[in-house]
C-alpha distance (Angstrom), angle and dihedral (degrees) to the residues before:
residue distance angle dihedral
X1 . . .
X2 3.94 . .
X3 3.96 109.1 .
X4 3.50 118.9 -113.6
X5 3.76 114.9 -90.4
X6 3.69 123.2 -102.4
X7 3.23 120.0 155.1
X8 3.86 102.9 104.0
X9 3.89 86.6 60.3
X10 3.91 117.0 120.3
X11 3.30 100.1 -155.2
X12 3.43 94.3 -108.9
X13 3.58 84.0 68.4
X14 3.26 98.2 41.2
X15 3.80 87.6 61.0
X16 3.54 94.1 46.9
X17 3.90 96.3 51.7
X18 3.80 94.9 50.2
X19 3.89 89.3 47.7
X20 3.56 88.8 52.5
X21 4.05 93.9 50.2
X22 3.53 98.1 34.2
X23 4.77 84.3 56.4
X24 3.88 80.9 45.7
X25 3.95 96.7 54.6
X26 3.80 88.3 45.0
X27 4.35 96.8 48.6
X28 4.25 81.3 51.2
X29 3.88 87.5 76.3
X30 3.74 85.8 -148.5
X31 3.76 106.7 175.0
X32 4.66 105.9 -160.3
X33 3.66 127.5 124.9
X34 3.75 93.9 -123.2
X35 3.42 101.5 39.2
X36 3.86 87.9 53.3
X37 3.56 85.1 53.7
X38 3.49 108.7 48.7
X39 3.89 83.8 45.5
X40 3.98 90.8 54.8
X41 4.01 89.2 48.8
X42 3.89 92.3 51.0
X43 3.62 94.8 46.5
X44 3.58 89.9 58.7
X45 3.49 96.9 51.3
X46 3.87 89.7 42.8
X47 4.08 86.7 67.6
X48 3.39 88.2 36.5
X49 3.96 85.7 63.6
X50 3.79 85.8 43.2
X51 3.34 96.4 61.1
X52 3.93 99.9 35.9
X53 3.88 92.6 57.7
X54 4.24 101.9 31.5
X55 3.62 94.0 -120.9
X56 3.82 95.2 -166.0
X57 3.51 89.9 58.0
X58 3.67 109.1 42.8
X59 3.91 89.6 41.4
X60 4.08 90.5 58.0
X61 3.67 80.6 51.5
X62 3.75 98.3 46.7
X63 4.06 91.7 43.0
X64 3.55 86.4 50.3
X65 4.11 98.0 53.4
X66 3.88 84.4 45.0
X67 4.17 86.6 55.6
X68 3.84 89.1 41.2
X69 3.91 84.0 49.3
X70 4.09 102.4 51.4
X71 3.89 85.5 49.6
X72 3.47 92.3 56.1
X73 3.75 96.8 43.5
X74 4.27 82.0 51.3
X75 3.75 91.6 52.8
X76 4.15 97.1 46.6
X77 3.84 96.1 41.1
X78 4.08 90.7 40.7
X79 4.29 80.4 62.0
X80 3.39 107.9 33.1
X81 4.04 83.4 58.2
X82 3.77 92.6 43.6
X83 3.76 92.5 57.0
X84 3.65 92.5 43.1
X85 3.50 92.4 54.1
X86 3.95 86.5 49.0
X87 3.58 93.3 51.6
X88 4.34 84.9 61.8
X89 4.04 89.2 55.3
X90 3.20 125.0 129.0
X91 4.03 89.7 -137.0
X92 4.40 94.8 98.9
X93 4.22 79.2 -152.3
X94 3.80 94.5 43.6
X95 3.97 86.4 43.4
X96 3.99 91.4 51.2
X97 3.26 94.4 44.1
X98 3.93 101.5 52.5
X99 3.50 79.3 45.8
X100 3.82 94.6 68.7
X101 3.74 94.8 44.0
X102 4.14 92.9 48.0
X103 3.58 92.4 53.5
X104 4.28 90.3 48.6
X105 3.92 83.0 52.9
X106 3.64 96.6 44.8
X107 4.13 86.7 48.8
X108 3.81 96.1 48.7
X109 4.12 86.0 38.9
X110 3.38 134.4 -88.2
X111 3.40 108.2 -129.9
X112 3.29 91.1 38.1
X113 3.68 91.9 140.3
X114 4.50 80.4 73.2
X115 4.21 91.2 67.3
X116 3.05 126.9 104.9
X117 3.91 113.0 -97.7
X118 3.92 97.5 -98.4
X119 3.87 98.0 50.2
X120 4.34 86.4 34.8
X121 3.71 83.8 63.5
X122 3.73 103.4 46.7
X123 3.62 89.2 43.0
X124 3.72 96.2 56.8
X125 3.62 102.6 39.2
X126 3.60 83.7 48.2
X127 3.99 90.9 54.3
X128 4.18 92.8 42.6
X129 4.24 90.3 50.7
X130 4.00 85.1 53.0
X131 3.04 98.3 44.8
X132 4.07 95.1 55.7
X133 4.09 93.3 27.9
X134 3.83 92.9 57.7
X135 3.83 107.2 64.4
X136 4.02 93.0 -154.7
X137 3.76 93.1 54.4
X138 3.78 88.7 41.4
X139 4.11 91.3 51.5
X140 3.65 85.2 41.1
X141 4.09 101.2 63.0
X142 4.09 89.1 36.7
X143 3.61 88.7 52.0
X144 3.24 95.2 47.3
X145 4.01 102.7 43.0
X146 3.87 92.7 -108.8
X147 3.84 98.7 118.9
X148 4.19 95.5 95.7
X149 3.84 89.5 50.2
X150 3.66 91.3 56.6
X151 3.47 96.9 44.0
X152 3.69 90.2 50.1
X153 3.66 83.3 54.3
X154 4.19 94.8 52.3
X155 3.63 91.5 45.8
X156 3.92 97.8 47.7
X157 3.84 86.2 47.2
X158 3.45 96.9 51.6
X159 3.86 94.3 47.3
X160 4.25 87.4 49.1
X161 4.17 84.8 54.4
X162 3.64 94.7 45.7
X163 3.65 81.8 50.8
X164 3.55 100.4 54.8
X165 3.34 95.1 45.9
X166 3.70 99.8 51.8
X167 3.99 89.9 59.5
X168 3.80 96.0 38.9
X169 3.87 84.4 55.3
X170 3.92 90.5 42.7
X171 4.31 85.3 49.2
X172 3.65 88.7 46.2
X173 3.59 103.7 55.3
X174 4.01 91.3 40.5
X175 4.05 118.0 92.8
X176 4.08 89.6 -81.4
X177 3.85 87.2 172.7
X178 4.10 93.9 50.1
X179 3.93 87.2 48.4
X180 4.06 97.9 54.7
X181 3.54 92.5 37.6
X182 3.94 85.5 59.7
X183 3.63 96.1 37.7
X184 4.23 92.3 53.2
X185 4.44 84.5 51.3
X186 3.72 83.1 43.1
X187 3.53 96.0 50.6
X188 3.79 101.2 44.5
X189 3.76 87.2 52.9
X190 3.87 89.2 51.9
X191 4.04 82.7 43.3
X192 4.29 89.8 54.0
X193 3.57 96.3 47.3
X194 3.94 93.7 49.6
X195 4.26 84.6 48.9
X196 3.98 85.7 54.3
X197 3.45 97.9 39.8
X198 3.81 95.0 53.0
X199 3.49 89.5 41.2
X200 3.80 94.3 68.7
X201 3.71 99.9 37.2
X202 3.65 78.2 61.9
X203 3.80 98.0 46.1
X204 3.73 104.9 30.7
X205 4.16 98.5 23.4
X206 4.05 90.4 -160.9
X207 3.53 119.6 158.7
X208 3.90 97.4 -116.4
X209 3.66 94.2 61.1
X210 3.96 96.3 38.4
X211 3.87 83.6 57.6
X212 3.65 95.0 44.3
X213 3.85 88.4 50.5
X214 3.93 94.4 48.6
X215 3.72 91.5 48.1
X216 3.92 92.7 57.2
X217 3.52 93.9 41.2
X218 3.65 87.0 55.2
X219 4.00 87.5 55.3
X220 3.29 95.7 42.0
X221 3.93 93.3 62.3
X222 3.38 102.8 36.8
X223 3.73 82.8 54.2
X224 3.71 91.4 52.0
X225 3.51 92.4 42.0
X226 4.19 85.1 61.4
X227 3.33 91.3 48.3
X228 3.94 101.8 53.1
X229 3.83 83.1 34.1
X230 4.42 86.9 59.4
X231 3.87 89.2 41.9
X232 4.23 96.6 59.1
X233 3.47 110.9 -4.4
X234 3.61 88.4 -177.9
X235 4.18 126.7 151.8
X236 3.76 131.7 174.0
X237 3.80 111.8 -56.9
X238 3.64 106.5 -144.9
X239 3.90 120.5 55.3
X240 3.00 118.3 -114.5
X241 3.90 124.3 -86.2
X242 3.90 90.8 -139.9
């Protein structure tokens, strides 16, 4: 039985994810010995996590960078589709000039807003210094009326990377060491149950366990799904034509 992959898990994740299929395990009713006790050890080591990494705190942090992150994706989508609606004017200068500032989106990406938060940032600082550095593009978005949008943009951006940095240098000065040691028990006792569970769905092929099974494995991908989602977050650049 291959364990269940893990190793794109922040550790906030991480403590999410076992949370979520350690309340699972206990809604399934399931009454065996070693179930029961392989559920009792992983608890433990579940609060064990909790306390090693200060959930409370790092998840107000977290929520809050998520927060900081929807307003930014608001303010960059809110201008990319005010310039493209420019560039459809029938002003010829208006036209041109949207023109300019759709193709500087389009080179720095246009969805943008879907990277992950590293490349996110480069991109749009990159796109806001062009934007004031090149005098045509700079003409272009005053002449145009498209100044507020990107400085709704800059100032959403900056409050997302003050963001980030405020948890990562929370993270950083917490026990980092105590917290994956706990996770890696953690996970191997997430990791046994799974082995046993399987195990009888193949042996005894009852409903309760079947159900039990399908209900982590639904977990367990969305949770993957999250994490592969944090690591690229990337979409098609250019709108669509249609």
């Amino acid at each position: 039985m291959e364990p269940i992959t893990t190793k794109n898990f922040t550790l906030d994740l991480a403590y999410s994810f076992a949370s979520q299929y350690m309340a699972q395990i206990a809604q399934s009713a399931i009454e065996d010995p070693t179930l029961n006790s392989l559920t009792t050890n992983a608890n433990s080591l579940l609060l064990n996590l909790n306390e090693a990494m200060h959930k409370s705190n790092t998840n107000t942090l977290s929520e809050n960078i998520v927060n900081l992150d929807s307003l930014f994706n608001n303010d960059f989508r809110s201008l990319k589709y005010f310039i493209k609606s420019k560039t459809y004017s029938n002003n010829t200068d208006d036209a041109q000039n949207a023109s300019l500032l759709d193709n500087l989106l389009k080179k720095e990406g246009w969805s943008l807003e879907n990277y992950g938060y590293t490349k996110q940032q480069s991109r749009a600082e990159n796109m806001l210094d062009e934007k004031d550095r090149v005098p045509e593009l700079k003409q272009a978005s005053i002449a145009i009326g498209a100044e507020p949008y990107f400085e709704s943009v800059r100032e959403s951006l900056n409050n997302l990377t003050a963001g980030i940095v405020t948890r990562d240098t929370f993270i950083t000065n917490q026990s980092k060491l105590k917290s994956d040691e706990e996770w890696k028990k953690l996970k191997e006792a997430i990791n046994n149950i799974w082995a046993f569970i399987n195990v009888n769905c193949l042996i005894l092929k009852t409903e309760p366990w079947l159900k039990l099974k399908a209900g982590l494995q639904t977990i367990i991908d969305r949770n993957q799904t999250i994490a592969k989602q944090r690591g690229s977050r990337k979409t098609e650049d250019v709108p669509s034509e249609n």
